[in-house]
KOLPA-41657 format. One record per residue: residue in three letters; x, z negated, y of N, C-alpha, C in turn. Coordinates in steps of 0.05 Angstrom, whole numbers, padded with zeros to 5 digits, always signed. Each point is the difference from the previous one (the first is absolute). Layout:
// KOLPA-41657
alaXZYXZYXZY ...
***
This chain:
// KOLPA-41657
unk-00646-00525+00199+00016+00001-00025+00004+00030-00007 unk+00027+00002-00009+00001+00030-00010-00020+00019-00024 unk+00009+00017-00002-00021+00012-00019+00020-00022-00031 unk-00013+00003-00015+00011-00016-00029-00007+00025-00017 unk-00027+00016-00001-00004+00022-00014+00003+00032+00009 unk+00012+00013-00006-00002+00032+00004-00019+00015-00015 unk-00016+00014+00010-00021+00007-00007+00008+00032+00007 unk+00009+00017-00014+00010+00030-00003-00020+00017-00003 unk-00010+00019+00017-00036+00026-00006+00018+00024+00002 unk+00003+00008-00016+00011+00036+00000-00028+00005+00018 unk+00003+00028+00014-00025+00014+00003+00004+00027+00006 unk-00010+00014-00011-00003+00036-00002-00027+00004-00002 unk-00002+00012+00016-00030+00009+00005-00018-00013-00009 unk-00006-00025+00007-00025-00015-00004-00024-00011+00022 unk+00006+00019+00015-00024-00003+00015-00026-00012-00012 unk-00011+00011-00009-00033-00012-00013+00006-00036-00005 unk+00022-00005-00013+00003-00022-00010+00010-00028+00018 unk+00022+00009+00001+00020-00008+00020-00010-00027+00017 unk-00026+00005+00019+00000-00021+00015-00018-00027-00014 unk-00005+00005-00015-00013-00019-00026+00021-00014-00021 unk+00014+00019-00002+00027-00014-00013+00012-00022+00017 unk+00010+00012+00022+00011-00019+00021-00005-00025+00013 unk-00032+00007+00002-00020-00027+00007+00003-00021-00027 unk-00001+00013-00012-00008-00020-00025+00034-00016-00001 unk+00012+00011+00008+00042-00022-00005-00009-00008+00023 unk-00003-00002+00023-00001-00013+00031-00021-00022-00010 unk-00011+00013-00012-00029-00026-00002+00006-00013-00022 unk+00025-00010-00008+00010-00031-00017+00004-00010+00007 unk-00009-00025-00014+00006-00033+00013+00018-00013+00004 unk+00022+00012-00023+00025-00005+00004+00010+00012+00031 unk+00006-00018+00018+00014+00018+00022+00030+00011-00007 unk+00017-00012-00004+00029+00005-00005+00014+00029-00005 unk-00011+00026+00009+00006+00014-00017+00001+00022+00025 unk+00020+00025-00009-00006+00028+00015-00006+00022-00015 unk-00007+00019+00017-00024+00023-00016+00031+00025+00011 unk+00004+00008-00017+00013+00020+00007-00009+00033-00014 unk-00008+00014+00021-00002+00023-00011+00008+00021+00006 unk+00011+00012-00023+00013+00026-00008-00010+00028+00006 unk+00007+00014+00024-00024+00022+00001+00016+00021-00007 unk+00002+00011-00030+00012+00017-00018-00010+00025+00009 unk+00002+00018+00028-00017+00026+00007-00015+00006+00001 unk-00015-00014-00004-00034+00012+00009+00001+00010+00016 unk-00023+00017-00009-00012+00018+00018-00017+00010+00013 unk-00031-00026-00008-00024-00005+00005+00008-00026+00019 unk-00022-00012+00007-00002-00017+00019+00009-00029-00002 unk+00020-00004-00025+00009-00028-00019+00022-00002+00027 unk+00018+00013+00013+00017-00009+00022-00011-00012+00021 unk-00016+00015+00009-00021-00012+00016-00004-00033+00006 unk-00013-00010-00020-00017-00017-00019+00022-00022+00000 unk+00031+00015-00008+00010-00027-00010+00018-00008+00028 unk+00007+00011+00026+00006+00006+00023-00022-00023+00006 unk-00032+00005-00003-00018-00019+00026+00008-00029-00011 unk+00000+00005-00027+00001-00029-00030+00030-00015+00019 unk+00023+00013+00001+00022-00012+00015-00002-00013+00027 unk-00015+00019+00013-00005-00013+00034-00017-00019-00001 unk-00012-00009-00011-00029-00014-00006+00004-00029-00004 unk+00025-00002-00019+00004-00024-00021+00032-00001-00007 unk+00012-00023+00011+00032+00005+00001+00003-00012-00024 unk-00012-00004-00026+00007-00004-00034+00009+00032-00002 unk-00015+00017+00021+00004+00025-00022+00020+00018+00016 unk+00021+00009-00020+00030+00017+00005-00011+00025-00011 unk+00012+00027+00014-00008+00027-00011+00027+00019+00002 unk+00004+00004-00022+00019+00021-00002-00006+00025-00006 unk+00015+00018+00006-00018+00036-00003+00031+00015-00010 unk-00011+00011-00028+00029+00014-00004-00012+00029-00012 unk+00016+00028-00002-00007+00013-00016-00010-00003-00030 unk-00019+00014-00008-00015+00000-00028+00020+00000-00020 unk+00002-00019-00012+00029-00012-00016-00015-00002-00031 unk-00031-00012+00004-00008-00013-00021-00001-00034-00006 unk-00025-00008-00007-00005-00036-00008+00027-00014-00008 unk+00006+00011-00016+00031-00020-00004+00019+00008+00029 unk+00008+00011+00012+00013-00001+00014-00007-00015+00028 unk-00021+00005+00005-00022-00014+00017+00006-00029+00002 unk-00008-00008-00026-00003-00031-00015+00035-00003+00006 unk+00024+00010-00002+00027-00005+00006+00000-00009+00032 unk-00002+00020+00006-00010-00002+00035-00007-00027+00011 unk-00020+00001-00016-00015-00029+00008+00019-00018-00004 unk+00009-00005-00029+00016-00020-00014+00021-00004+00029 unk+00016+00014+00015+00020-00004+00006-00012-00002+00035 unk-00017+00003+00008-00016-00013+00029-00005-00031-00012 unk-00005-00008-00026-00016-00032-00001+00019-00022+00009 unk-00017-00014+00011+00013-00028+00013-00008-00018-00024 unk-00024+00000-00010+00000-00017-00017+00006-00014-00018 unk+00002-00031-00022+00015+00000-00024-00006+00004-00023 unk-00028+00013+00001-00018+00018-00024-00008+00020+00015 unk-00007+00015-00021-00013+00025-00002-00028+00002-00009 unk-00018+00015+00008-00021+00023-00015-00009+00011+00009 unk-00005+00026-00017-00017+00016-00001-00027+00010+00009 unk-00010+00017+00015-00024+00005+00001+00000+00035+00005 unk-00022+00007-00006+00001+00036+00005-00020+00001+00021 unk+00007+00020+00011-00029+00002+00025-00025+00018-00015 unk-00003-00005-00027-00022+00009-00008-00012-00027-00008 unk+00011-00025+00000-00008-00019-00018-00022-00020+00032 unk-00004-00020-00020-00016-00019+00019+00001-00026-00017 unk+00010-00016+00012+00010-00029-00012-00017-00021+00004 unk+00003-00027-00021-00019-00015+00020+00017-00022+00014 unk-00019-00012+00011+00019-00021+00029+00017-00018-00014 unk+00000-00005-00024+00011-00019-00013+00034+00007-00015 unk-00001+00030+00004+00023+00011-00023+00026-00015+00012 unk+00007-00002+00030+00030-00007-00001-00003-00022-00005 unk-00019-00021+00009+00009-00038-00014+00000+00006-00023 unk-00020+00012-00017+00002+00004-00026+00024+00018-00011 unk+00006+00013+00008+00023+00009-00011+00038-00013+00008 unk-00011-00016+00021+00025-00017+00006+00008-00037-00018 
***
């Protein structure tokens, strides 16, 4: 089944965080959904990270653009989504397994 949810991660330099963020959207129960993330220039090891996150797991799409900034990022994303919702997550955040059924 296609993705039904878009799940948009700006990311600029979030190394420390990043792969905890990511685990935590892969690891919902809801399957239906893609992880798309935004790699807004970084310049620490968040390219890296979201590069292995892509090869790893075909939910997850990675786009890399010059340092534009979170809203533009979050546009980025908007216009990669397959899905017929949207949300949100930051790669500083950590969700629990329940947010997209719950939020769908």
């Amino acid at each position: 089944m296609p993705a039904v949810i878009s799940c948009v991660m700006p990311v600029h330099n979030a190394e420390r965080y990043l792969a905890a963020a990511v685990e935590s959207v892969l690891g919902q129960n809801y399957p239906y959904f893609e992880l798309i993330l935004v790699d807004d220039g970084s310049t620490d090891g968040s390219s890296a990270i979201c590069g292995e996150f892509s090869r790893r797991d075909d939910r997850v799409k990675l786009l890399s653009q010059p340092n534009r900034g979170a809203a533009a990022a979050r546009n980025a994303g908007l216009a990669a989504a397959s899905g017929r919702y949207l949300a949100f997550v930051d790669a500083d955040d950590w969700v629990l397994t329940d947010m997209l059924e719950t939020q769908l």
